[in-house]
N, C-alpha and C positions, 0 to 999 in steps of 0.2 A: 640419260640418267642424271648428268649432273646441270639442266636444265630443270627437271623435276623438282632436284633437290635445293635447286634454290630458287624456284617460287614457293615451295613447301617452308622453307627460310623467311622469302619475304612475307607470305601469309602470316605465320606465324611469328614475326616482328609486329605486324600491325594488328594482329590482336592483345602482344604484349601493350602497343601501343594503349589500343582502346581502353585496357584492362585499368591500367594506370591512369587516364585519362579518368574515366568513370571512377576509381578511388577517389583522386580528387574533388572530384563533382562532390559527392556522397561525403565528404569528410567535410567540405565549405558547406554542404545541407546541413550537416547536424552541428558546426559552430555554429550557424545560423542561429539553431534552434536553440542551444544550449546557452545562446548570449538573447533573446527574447526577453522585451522587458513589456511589464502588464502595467496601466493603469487603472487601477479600483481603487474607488471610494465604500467600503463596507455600508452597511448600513446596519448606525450605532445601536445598541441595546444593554437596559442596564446589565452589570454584572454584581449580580448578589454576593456578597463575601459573608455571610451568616455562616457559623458553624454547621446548620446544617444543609447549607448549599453546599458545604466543603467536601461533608461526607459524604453526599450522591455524587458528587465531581471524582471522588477516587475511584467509584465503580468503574466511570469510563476513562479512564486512563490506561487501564489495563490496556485496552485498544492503542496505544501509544507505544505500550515497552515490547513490542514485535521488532519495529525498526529503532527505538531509540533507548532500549537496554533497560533491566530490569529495576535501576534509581531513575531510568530517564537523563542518565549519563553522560551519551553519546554511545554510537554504533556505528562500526562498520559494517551496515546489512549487508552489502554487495561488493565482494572483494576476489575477484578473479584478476590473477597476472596476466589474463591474455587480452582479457575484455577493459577491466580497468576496475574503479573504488569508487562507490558511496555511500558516504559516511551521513546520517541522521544528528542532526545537530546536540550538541546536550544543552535541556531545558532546564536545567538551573540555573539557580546564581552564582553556583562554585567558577572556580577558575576553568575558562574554556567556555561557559555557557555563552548562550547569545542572544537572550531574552532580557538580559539588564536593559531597563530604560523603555520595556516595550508596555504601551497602551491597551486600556483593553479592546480598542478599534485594532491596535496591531494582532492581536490576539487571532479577534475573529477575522481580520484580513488573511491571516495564516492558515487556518485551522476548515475555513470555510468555503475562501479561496484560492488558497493554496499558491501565495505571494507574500514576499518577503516586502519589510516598510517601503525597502528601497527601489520596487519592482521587478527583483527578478523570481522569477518560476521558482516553487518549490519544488525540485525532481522529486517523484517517487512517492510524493504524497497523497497520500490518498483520500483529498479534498473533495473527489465528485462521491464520495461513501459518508465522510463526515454532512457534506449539502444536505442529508437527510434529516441530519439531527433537529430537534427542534430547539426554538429560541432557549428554553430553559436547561435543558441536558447542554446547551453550547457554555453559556453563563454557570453553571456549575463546574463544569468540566475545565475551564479557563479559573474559576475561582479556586480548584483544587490546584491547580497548576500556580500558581500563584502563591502557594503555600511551601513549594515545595523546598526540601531543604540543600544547605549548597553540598555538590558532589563537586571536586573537583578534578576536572579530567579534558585535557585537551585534546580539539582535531589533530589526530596524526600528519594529517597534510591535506592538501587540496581536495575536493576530488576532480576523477580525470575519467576518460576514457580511451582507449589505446585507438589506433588507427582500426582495426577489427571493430573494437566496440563500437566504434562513430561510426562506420558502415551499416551495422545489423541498426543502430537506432535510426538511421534515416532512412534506411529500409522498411522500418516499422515489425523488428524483429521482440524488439521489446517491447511492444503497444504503445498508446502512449504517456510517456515520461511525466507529461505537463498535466495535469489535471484543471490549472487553468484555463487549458486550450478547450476542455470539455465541457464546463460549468456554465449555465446562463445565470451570469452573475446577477443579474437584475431581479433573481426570483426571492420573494423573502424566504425567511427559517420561516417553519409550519409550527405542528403541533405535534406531540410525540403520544401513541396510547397508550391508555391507562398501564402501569406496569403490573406484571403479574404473567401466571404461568398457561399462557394462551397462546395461538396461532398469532393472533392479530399481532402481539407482544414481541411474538419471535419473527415476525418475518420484518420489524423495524429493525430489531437486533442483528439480523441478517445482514440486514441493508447498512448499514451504520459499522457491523463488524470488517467491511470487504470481504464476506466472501466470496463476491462475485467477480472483484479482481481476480481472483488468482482460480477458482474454479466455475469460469466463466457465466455470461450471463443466464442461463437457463439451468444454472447448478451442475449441470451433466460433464461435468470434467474436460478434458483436453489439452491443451498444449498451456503451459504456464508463461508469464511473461519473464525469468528469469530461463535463457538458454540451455543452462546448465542443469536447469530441473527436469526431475521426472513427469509424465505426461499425470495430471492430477485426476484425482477420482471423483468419479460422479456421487452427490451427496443428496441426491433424491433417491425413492424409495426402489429405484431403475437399480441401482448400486448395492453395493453390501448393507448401505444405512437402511434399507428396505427392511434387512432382517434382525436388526440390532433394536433390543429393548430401549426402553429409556435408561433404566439403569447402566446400558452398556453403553449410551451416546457420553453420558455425564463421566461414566468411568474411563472413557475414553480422552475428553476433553482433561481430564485430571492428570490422568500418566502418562499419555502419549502411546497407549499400548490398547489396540483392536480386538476384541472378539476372537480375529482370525488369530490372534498373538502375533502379529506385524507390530514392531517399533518404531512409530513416525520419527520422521527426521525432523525434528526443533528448528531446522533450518529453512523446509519450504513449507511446515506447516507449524504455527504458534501456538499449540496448544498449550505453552508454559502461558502464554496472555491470559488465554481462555480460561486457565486453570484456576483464573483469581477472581474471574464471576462468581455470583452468584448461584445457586442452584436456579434459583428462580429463572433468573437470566436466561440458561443452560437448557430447562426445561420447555425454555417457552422455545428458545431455536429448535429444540427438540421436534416439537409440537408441529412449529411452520414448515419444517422439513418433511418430515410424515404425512402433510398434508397438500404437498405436492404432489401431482403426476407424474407418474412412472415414467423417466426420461429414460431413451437409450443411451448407454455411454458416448463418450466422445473423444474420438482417442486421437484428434487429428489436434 
C-alpha cells in the first residue's frame, strides 16, 4: 500500500509539475501576443470636414459608444476580477483622451486597422467590421470624430489580464483579440450602397455593425467571445427574429426588450448603440436579416 501511495504521489507531483510548466508556456504566448507591434503605412484619403460630412459621421459613431461610452468617454467594457480590465480609450480632447495630436492617416490607421501611431495592436477593436466601410462613411465618421467635444475622464489604470485571463487568450478562448492579425491591410476602402431601407443596405450595416463578432459568422448564434457571456441567439429567420415583425425588430433595437418580453442585457448586447440609428438604418438590417436562410441555432 504505501508503495502505491507514493507513486500515486509522484504521478501526481509531475502532473502538478506539467501543469505549471504549461501555465507558463501560455502566460509568455500571450505576453507575446499582447506586446505585438504592427507596421502599417494607411493608405491616405482625404478627410472632408464640411458640415455635412459631420452629420453623416455621427450616424456612425453610434457604432463606437458600445465599447467607448455613451460621450465616447472612455469604458471599461471588460472588467472581470478573475480575468482581468479593458478599458476603450476616450476619443476626446478632454482630459484623459489620447487622440490629441492624432492625423487623419492616424485616424484611419486606427479605425481601419486597428493600430495605434506607435504600433501596438488595438485589443478589442473591431477593425476587420469597420474594413468594410467605404472610403467615404470612413472620412465622415473620422470628421464627426474630430468634432467632438472634450469629456474629461481618465484611464482608471492599465489594462491587464490576470494569469487565467492570459491562459483562455492564448488558448484562443477569446478569439481573436488583434484584429490586426486578421485584416489584409493591402486591400483598399471600397464603396458603400446606396443608403436606404433595403437588403442590400442592411447587410452593409451588418457587416460594419459587428454583428458577426459576437453572433458569429453565419448569424446562427453560439458561444460569445467574452467567457462570461451567455451562449448568443441566432438572428436569422432559424431564431425568434424569423417571427418578429419589422416593427418588433425596430422596437427591439430601441428598448432592449423582445416580443417574447426578455430584457437584453446592455452588456453583451448594445442595443443602447443601435438605439441612436436611424430607422432607415434599422429597417434596412431588418430587411437583410429576413432575407437570410433559416439557420439552425448554434448553441456550441
Amino acid at each position: 500500500m504505501k508503495k502505491v501511495l507514493k507513486w500515486i504521489g509522484i504521478i501526481l507531483g509531475c502532473l502538478l509539475v506539467l501543469i505549471v510548466v504549461a501555465g507558463f508556456i501560455l502566460v509568455g504566448k500571450a505576453d507575446r501576443m499582447m506586446k505585438q507591434k504592427f507596421t502599417i503605412s494607411p493608405t491616405y484619403f482625404t478627410v472632408d470636414s464640411d458640415s455635412a460630412s459631420v452629420a453623416r459621421g455621427k450616424k456612425f459613431v453610434n457604432l463606437c459608444k458600445e465599447c467607448h461610452g455613451k460621450q465616447l468617454e472612455g469604458y471599461a467594457f471588460f472588467n472581470e476580477a478573475d480575468l482581468g480590465m479593458l478599458y476603450a480609450p476616450n476619443l476626446t480632447p478632454g482630459k484623459g483622451g489620447v487622440v490629441a495630436g492624432y492625423t487623419d492617416v492616424d485616424w484611419i490607421r486606427a479605425i481601419r486597422h486597428g493600430v495605434r501611431p506607435n504600433g501596438d495592436g488595438l485589443m478589442i477593436m473591431p477593425s476587420k467590421d469597420f474594413y468594410a466601410m467605404s472610403k467615404d462613411d470612413i472620412s465622415d465618421l473620422i470628421a464627426y470624430l474630430k468634432t467632438l467635444p472634450p469629456v474629461d475622464h481618465e484611464k482608471p489604470g492599465d489594462n491587464y489580464l490576470t494569469t487565467l485571463g492570459k491562459i483562455l487568450l492564448s488558448t484562443g478562448q477569446f478569439g481573436e483579440l488583434y484584429s490586426a492579425n486578421e485584416i489584409d491591410h493591402s486591400k483598399p476602402a471600397g464603396t458603400a450602397p446606396a443608403s436606404g431601407a433595403t437588403a442590400q443596405y442592411g447587410e452593409y450595416m451588418v457587416q460594419i455593425s459587428g454583428c458577426r463578432s459576437c453572433h458569429q459568422p453565419e448569424l446562427n448564434g453560439g458561444k460569445h467571445p467574452n467567457p462570461k457571456s451567455p451562449i448568443v441567439p441566432n438572428i436569422t429567420p432559424g431564431g425568434n427574429l424569423g417571427k418578429w415583425s419589422e416593427q418588433d425588430f425596430l422596437a427591439t433595437m430601441k428598448t432592449g426588450k423582445t416580443p417574447e418580453g426578455k430584457q437584453l442585457d446592455p452588456h453583451f448586447m448594445p442595443y443602447t448603440a443601435f438605439a441612436d440609428l436611424g430607422d432607415e438604418e434599422l429597417s434596412a438590417m431588418y430587411m437583410y436579416l429576413k432575407s437570410l436562410p433559416a439557420k439552425e441555432t448554434n448553441t456550441k
